[in-house]
C-alpha positions in Angstrom: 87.5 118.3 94.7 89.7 117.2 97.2 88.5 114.9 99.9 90.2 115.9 103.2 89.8 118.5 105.1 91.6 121.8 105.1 91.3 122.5 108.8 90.6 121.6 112.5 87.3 123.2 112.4 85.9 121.0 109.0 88.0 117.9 110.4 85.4 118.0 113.3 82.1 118.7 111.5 83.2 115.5 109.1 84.1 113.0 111.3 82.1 113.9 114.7 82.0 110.2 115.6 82.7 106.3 114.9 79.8 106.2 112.7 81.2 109.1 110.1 84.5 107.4 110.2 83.0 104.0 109.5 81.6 105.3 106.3 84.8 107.2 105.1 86.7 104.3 105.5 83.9 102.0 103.3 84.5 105.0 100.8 88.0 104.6 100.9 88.4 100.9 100.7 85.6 100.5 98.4 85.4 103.0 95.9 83.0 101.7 93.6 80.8 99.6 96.1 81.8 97.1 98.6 83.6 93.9 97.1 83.5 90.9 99.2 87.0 89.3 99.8 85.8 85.8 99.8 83.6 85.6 96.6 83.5 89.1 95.4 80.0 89.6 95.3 79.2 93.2 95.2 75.7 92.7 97.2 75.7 93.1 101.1 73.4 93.8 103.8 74.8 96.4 107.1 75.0 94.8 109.9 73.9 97.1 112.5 74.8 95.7 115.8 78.2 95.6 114.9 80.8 98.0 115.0 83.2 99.3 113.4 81.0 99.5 110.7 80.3 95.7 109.3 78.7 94.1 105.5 77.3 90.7 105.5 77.9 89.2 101.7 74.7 88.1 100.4 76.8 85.6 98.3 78.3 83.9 100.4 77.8 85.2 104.1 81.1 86.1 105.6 81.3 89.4 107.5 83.8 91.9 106.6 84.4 95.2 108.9 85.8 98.0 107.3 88.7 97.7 108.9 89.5 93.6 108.5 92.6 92.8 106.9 94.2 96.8 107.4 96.7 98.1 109.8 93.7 99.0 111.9 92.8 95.2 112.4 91.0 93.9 114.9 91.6 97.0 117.0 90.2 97.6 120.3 90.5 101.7 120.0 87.3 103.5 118.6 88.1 104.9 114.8 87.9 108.5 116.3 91.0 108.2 117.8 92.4 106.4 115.2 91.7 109.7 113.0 92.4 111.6 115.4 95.8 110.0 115.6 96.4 110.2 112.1 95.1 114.0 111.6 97.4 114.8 114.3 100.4 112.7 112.5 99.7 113.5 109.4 99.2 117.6 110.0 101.5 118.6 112.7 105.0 120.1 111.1 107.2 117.9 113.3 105.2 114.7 114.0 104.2 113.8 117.4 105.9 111.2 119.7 103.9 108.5 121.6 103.6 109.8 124.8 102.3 113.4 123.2 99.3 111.6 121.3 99.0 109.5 125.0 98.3 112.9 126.5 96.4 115.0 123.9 94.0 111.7 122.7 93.9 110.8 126.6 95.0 107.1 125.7 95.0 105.0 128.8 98.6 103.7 128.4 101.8 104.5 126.7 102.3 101.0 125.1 98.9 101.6 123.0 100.0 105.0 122.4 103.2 103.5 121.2 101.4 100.7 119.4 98.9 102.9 117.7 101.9 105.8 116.3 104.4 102.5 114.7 100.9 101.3 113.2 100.4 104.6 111.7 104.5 105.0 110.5 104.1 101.3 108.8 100.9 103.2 106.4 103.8 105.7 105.6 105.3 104.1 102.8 102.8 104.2 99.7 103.4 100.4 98.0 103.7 101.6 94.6 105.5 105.0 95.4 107.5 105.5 92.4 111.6 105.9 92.3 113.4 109.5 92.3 114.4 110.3 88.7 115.8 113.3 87.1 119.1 115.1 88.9 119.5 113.4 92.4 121.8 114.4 95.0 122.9 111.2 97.3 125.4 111.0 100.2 126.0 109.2 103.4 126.2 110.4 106.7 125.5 109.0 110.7 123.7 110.2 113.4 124.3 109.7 117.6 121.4 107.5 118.7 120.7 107.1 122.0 119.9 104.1 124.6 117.3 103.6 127.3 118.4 105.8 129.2 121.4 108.1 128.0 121.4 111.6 126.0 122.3 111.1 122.3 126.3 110.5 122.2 128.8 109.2 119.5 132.3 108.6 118.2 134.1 112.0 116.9 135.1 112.2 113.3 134.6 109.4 111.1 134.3 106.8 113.8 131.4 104.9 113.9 131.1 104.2 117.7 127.8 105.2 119.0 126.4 106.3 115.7 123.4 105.2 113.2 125.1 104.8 109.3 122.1 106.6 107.1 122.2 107.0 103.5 120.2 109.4 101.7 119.0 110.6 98.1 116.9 113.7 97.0 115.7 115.3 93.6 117.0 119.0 92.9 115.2 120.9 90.1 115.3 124.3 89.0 113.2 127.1 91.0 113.2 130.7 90.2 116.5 132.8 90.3 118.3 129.8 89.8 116.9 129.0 94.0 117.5 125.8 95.2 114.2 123.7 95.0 114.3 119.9 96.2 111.8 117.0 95.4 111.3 114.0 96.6 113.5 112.6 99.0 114.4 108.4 100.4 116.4 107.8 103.3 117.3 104.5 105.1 119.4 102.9 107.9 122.4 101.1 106.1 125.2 98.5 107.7 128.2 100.3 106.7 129.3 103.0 103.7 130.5 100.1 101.5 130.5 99.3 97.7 127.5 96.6 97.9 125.3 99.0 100.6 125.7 101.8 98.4 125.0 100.3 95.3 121.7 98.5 96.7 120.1 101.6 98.1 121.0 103.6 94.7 119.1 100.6 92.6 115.8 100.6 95.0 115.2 104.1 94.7 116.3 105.6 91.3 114.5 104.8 88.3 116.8 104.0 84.9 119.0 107.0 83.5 119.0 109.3 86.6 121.9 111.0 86.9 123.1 110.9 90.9 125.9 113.7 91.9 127.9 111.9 95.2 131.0 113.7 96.8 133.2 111.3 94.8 133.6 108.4 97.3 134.7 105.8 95.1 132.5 103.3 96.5 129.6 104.9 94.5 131.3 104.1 91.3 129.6 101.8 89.1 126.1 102.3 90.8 123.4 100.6 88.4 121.5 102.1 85.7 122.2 105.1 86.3 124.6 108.0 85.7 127.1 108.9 88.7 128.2 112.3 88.6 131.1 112.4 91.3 132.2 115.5 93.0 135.2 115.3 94.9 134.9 117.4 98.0 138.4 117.6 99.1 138.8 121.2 101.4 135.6 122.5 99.9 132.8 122.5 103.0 130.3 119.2 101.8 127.5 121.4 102.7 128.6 123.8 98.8 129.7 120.9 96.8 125.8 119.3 97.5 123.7 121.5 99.0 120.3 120.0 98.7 121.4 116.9 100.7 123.0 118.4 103.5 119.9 120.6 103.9 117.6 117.2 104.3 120.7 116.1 106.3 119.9 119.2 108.7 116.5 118.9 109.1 117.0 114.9 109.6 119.0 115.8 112.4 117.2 118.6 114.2 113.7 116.8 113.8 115.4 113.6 115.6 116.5 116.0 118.5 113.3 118.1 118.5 110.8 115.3 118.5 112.1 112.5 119.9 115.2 113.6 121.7 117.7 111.4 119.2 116.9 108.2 117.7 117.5 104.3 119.5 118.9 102.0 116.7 115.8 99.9 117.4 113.1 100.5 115.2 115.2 103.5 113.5 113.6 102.6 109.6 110.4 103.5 111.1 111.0 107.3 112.1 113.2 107.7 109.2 110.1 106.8 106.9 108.1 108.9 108.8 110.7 111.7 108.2 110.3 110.6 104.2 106.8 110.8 104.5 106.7 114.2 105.9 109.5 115.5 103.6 107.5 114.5 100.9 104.4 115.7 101.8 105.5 119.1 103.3 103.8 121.5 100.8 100.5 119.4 101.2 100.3 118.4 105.1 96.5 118.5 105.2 96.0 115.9 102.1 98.9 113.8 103.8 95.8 112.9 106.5 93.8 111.3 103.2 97.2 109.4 101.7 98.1 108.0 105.2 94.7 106.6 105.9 94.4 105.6 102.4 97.5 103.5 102.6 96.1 101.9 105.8 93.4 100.4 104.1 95.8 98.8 101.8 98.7 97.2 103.6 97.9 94.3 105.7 98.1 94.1 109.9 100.4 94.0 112.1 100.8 92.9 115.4 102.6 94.2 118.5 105.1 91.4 118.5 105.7 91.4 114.9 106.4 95.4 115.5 108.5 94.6 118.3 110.4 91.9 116.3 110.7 93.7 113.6 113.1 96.6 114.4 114.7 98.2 112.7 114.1 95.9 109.5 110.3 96.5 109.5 
């Protein structure tokens, strides 16, 4: 049976309080029993007086919380908003910016609000997700981003003034009547639309033998282990020639405006993997609350400055 729940209504009667989400999380992190990370030992007493939820190794005596060593380290928020956070994430069709979790979790500040949605976008990408295979579509394409305190603007045509370089891949298979039916999808910021950035993001996100249809740009030729299908575009509209792309491409695009009101080139991997992480998930939203908390148990902390210094990188 699946363990997440299906609704608002069930998400409530299962995590009420702290205390219910302190034992999903022991579930989650500790399938089979807890594990000590100093010694191993599999014997522990509860230690009551602590929260969140802590075991005391009868081998060896350190205390672990159930949330030591996650992306929900040492954190000074109670888990229900934490879940609440990631429900909200995790469920909503278009995401939710900082300041709307600030208002509907009624966070005191924006910066945790801020803090506690890039904590949640770094438990977006599973660690052993697998690569696209099969029939891919991949292309390029930029995006206006936006500073501090100006609307989203950019260069015209293929200038790159003002603009974020992206470059994207999705899976096409065959649905019914021939429909167009896309899979899985990667996306990611890139420096420029040359040979060696083409070539890098085609080998980290295609597994061996998939064959990859491009619009011909000769920079994708000789992409690694895999078979390049190009399609020269020439007056034909880029949208016919790959249409399964361009529709990610569109979505990308009107999410950025919807949501966040464009993109800043600061921090810009982290909403495009929360983009890939919805994309991905979008016939399943309510058992993307279980994957993104169960991801959080595994990847290790991060701080606010290593966030901030991170950027765009992270």
């Amino acid at each position: 049976m699946a363990d997440y729940p299906r609704s608002l209504r069930e998400f409530q009667r299962r995590f009420p309080d702290d205390a219910a989400c302190g034992e999903h999380l022991a579930r989650t992190r500790w399938p089979e029993g807890f594990a000590c990370p100093r010694c191993g030992g599999r014997e522990a007493w509860r230690l009551p007086s602590r929260t969140p939820l802590t075991f005391g190794c009868k081998g060896c005596g350190k205390e672990t919380s159930v949330t030591a060593g996650t992306i929900m380290h040492r954190t000074h928020l109670p888990l229900s908003v934490w879940f609440w956070a990631a429900y909200l994430v995790a469920t909503h069709s278009n995401g939710m910016s900082a300041k709307q979790l600030q208002s509907e979790l009624a966070i005191a500040s924006y910066e945790t609000a801020w803090l506690l949605s890039m904590k949640l976008r770094a438990a977006m990408i599973a660690p052993e997700r697998t690569p696209l295979s099969g029939f891919v579509e991949a292309d390029e394409t930029t995006i206006p981003f936006r500073t501090r305190d100006d609307p989203p603007a950019g260069g015209q045509g293929r200038s790159h003034d003002g603009k974020l370089l992206l470059i994207a891949a999705v899976e096409v298979v065959n649905g019914k009547n021939n429909k167009l039916t896309l899979g899985r999808m990667r996306l990611a910021p890139i420096a420029d639309f040359a040979r060696n950035s083409l070539h890098a993001f085609i080998g980290a996100n295609t597994a061996p033998g998939t064959i990859v249809k491009t619009d011909g740009l000769a920079a994708y030729l000789g992409a690694p282990n895999v078979t390049h299908e190009p399609h020269v575009v020439g007056t034909m509209a880029a949208h016919v020639v790959l249409p399964g792309i361009h529709r990610v491409f569109s979505n990308l695009k009107t999410w950025a405006l919807g949501v966040y009101h464009g993109l800043r080139r600061k921090h810009l991997k982290a909403y495009l993997d929360e983009f890939v992480f919805r994309f991905n998930r979008r016939h399943t939203r309510h058992a993307s609350f279980a994957s993104l908390l169960g991801i959080a148990m595994t990847i290790k902390p991060r701080t606010y400055k290593e966030i901030v210094q991170l950027g765009s990188t992270g």
